[in-house]
Structures are given as structure tokens and as C-alpha cells.
C-alpha positions in Angstrom: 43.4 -24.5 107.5 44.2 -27.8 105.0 41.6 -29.7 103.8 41.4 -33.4 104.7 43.0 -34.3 101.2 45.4 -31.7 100.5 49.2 -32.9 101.1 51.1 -31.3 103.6 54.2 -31.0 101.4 54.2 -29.3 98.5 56.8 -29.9 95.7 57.3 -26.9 92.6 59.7 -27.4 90.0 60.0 -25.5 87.1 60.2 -27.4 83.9 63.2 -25.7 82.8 65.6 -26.9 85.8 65.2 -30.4 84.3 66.4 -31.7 80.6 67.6 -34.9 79.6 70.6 -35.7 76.7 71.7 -39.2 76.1 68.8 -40.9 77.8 70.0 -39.6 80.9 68.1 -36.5 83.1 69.6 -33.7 84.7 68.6 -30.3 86.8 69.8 -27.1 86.5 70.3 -24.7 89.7 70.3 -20.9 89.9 73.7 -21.1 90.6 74.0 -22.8 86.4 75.7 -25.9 87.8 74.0 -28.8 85.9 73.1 -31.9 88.4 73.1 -35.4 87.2 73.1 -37.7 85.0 70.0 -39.4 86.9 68.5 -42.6 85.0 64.7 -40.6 85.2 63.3 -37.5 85.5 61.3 -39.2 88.7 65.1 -39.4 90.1 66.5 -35.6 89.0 63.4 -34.4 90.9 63.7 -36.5 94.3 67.5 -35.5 93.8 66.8 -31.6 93.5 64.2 -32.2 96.7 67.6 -33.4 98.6 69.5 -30.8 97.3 67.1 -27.6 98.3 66.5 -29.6 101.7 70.5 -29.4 101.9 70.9 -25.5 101.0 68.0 -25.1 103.2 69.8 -26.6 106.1 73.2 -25.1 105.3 71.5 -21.8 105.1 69.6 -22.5 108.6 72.7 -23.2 110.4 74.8 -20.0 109.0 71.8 -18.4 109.9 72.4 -19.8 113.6 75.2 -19.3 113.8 75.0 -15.7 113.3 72.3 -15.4 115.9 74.5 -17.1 118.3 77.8 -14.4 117.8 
């Protein structure tokens, strides 16, 4: 049961997927590929939102698609 004021989404990031170098940010993924360069840290992090909603998705559908066989 959720309170009347807690948020329906939660968003975790660790604070070592993200660094910055020239004044531009970047993430890192377990896979070590480095994301970016994003012009904020605000940006890296909606940007590594869209990309676990897309390996999410990807994963979902192979995950379908096994069912389906």
C-alpha cells in the first residue's frame, strides 16, 4: 500500500555510473560502454532512464518471444 505522497516511480542510480570530463557528463553501464557526452548530469540520468526502459523492453520481447516458440 503507497502513501498519498510517495511517487509511483522510483529512480536509483548509483553515483559511480555517472562522471563528467571536459564539462560534459557521461554514464557508465555494466556492460563498461561509457554513454554520452550529455551537457548535465540532469540529462545523463533521464538518458540512462531511456536506456534501462530500452533493455527492459528488448529483454521483454526476447522473453516473448520465447514463450511464444
Amino acid at each position: 500500500m503507497n502513501r498519498k505522497d510517495d511517487q509511483t516511480e522510483k529512480h536509483f542510480f548509483q553515483a559511480e555510473r555517472f562522471f563528467s570530463a571536459n564539462k560534459q557528463w557521461y554514464f557508465s553501464t555494466r556492460e563498461t560502454a561509457d554513454h554520452g557526452p550529455f551537457n548535465s548530469r540532469p540529462i545523463a540520468e533521464d538518458e540512462l532512464n531511456i536506456y534501462l526502459k530500452t533493455q527492459i523492453g528488448i529483454r521483454n520481447a526476447w522473453d516473448t518471444l520465447g514463450a511464444s516458440r
